[in-house]
PyMOL CGO cylinders between C-alpha atoms (Angstrom):
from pymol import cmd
from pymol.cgo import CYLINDER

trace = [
    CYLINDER, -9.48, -12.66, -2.98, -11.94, -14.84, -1.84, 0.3, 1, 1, 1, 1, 1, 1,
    CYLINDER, -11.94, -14.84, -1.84, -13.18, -17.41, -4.85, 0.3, 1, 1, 1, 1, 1, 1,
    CYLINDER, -13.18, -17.41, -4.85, -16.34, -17.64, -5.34, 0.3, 1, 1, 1, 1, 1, 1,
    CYLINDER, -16.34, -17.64, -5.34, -18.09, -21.27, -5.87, 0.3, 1, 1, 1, 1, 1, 1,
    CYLINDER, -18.09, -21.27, -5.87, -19.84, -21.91, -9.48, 0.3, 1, 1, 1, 1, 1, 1,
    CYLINDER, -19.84, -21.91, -9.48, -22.17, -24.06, -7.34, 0.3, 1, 1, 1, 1, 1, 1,
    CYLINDER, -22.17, -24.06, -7.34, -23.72, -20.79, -6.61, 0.3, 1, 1, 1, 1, 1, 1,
    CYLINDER, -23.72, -20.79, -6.61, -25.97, -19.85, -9.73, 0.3, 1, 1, 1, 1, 1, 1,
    CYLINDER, -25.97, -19.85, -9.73, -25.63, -16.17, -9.64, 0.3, 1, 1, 1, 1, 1, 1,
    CYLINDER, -25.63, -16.17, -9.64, -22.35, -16.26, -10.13, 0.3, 1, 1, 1, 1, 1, 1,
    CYLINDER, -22.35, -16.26, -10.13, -22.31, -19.31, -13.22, 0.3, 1, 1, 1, 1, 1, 1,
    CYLINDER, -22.31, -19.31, -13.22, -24.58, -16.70, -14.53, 0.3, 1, 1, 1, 1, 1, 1,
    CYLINDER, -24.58, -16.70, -14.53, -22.79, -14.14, -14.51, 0.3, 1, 1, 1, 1, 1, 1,
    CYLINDER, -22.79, -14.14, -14.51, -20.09, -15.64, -16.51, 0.3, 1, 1, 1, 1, 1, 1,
    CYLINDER, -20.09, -15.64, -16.51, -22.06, -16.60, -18.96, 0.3, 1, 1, 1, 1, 1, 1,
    CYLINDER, -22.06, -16.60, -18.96, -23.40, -13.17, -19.17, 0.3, 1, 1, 1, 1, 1, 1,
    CYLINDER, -23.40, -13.17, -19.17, -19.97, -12.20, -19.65, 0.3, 1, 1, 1, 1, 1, 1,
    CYLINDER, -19.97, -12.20, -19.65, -20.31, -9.82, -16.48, 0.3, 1, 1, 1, 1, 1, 1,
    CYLINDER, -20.31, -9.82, -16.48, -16.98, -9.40, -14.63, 0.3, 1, 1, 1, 1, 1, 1,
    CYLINDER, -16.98, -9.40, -14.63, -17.02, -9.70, -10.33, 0.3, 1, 1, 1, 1, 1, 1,
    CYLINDER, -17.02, -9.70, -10.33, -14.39, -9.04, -7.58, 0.3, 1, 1, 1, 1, 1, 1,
    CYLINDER, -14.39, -9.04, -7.58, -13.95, -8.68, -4.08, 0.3, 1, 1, 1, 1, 1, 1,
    CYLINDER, -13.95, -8.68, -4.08, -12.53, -4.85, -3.08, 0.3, 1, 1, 1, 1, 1, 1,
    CYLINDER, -12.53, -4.85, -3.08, -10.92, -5.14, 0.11, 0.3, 1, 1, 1, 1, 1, 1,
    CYLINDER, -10.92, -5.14, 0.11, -10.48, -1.70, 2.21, 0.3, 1, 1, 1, 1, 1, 1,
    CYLINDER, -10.48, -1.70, 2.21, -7.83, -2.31, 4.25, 0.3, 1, 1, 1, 1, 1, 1,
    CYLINDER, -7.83, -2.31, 4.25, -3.89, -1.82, 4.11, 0.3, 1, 1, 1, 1, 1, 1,
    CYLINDER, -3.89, -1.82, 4.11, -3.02, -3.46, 0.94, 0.3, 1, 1, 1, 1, 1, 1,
    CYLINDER, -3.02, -3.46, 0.94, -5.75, -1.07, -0.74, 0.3, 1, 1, 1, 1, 1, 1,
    CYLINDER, -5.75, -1.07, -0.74, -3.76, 2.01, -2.27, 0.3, 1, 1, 1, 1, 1, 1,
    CYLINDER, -3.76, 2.01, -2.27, -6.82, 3.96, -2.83, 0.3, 1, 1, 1, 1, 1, 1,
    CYLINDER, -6.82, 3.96, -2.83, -10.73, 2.59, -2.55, 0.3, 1, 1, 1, 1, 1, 1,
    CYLINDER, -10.73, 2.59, -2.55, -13.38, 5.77, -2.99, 0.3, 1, 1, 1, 1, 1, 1,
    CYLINDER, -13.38, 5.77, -2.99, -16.65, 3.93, -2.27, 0.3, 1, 1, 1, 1, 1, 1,
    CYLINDER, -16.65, 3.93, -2.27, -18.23, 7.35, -4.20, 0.3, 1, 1, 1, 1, 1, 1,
    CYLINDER, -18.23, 7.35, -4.20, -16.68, 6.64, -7.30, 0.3, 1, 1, 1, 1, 1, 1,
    CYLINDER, -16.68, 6.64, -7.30, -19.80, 5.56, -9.26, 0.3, 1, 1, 1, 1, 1, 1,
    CYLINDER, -19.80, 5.56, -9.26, -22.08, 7.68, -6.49, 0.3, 1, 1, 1, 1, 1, 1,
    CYLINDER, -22.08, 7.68, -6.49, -23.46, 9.66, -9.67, 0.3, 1, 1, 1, 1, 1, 1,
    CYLINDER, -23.46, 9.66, -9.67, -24.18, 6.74, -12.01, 0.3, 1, 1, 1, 1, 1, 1,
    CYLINDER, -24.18, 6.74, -12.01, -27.93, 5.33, -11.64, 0.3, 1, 1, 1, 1, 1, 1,
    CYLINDER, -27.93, 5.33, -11.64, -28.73, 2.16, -10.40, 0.3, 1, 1, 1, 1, 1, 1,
    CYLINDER, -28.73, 2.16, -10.40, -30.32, -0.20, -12.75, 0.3, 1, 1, 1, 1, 1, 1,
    CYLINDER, -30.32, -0.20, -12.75, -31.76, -3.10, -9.99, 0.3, 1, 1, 1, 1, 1, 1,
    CYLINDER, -31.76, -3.10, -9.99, -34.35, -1.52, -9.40, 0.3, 1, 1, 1, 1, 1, 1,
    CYLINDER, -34.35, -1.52, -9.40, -35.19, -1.78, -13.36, 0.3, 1, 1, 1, 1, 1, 1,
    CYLINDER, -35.19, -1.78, -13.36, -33.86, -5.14, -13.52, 0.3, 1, 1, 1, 1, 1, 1,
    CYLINDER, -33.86, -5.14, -13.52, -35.38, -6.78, -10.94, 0.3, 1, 1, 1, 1, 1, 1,
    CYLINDER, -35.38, -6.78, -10.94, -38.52, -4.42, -9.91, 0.3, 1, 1, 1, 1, 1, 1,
    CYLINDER, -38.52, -4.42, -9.91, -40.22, -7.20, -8.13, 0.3, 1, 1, 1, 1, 1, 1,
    CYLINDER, -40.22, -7.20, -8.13, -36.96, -7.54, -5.16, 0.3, 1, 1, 1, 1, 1, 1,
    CYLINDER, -36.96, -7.54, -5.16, -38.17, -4.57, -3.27, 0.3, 1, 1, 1, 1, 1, 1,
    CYLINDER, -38.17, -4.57, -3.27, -36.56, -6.19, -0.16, 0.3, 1, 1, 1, 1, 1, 1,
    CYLINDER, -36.56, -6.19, -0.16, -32.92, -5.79, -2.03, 0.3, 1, 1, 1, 1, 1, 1,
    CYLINDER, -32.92, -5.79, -2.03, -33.42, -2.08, -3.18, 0.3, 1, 1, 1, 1, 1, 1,
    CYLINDER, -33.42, -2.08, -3.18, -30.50, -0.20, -1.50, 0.3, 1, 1, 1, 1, 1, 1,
    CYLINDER, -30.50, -0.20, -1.50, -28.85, -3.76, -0.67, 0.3, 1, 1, 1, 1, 1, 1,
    CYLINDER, -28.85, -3.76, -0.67, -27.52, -4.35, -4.21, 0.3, 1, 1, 1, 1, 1, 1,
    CYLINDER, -27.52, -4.35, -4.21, -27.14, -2.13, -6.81, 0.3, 1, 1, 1, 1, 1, 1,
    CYLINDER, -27.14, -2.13, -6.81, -26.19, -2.40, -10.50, 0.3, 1, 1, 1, 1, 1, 1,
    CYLINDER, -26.19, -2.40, -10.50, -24.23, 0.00, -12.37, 0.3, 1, 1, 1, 1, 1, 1,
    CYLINDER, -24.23, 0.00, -12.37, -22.99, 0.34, -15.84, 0.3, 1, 1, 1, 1, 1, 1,
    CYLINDER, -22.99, 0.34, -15.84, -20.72, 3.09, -16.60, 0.3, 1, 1, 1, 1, 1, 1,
    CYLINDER, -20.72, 3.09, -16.60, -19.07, 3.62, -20.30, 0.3, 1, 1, 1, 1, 1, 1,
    CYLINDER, -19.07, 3.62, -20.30, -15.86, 4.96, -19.36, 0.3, 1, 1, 1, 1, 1, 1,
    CYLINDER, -15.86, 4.96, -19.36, -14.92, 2.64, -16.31, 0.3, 1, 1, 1, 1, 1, 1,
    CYLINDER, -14.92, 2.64, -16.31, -12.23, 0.24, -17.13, 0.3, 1, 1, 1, 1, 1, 1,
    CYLINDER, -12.23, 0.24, -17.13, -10.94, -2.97, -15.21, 0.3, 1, 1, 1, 1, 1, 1,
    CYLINDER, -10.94, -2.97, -15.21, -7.86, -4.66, -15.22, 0.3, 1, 1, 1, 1, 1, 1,
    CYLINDER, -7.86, -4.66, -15.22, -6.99, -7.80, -12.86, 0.3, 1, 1, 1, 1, 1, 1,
    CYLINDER, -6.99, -7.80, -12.86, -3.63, -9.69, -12.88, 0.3, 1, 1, 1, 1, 1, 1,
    CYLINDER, -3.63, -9.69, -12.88, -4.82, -12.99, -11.08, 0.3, 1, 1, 1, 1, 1, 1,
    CYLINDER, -4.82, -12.99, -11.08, -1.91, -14.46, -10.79, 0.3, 1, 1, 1, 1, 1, 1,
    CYLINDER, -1.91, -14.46, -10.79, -0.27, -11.48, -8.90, 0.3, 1, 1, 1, 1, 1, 1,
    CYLINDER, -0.27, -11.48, -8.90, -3.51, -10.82, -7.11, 0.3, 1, 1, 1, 1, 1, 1,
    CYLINDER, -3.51, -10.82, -7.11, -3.33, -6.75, -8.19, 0.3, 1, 1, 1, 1, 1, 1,
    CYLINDER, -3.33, -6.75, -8.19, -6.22, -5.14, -9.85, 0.3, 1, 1, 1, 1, 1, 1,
    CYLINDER, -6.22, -5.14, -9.85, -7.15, -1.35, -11.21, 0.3, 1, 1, 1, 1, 1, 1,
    CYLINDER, -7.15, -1.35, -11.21, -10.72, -0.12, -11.43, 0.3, 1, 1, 1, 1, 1, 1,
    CYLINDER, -10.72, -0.12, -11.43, -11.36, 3.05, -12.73, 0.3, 1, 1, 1, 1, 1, 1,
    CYLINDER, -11.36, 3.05, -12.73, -12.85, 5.83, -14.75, 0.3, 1, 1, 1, 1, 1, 1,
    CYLINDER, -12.85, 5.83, -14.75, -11.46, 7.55, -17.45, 0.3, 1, 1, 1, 1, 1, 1,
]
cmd.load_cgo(trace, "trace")
């Protein structure tokens, strides 16, 4: 998983903000990736930052309740999903 430098600000940011961030790889390691999975939750950059109209549809910001994460750094094996 690539690691991401704190020199960038984004990302010190979003640590502070408590906001969690990973890398999802499709490729043969991957047991199952379903890009659609949050498809049908909205997107809130467009609330968040309504001034980057040159990033709508670029990034997007979701929130679901019931999605849960779990990530075992050390074995480099993570679960993302909704329940």
């Amino acid at each position: 998983m690539p690691e991401l430098s704190y020199g960038s600000h984004m990302f010190q940011d979003m640590v502070e903000a408590e906001m969690c961030y990973s890398a999802v790889f499709n490729d043969r390691k991957t047991q199952r990736y379903d890009p659609l999975l949050l498809k049908d939750e909205p997107d809130l950059f467009r609330q968040i930052c309504p001034d980057r109209t040159d990033l709508f549809g670029m990034v997007t910001v979701r929130e679901p309740e019931s999605l849960f994460y779990w990530l075992d750094s050390v074995k480099n094996h993570a679960v993302c999903g909704i329940v």
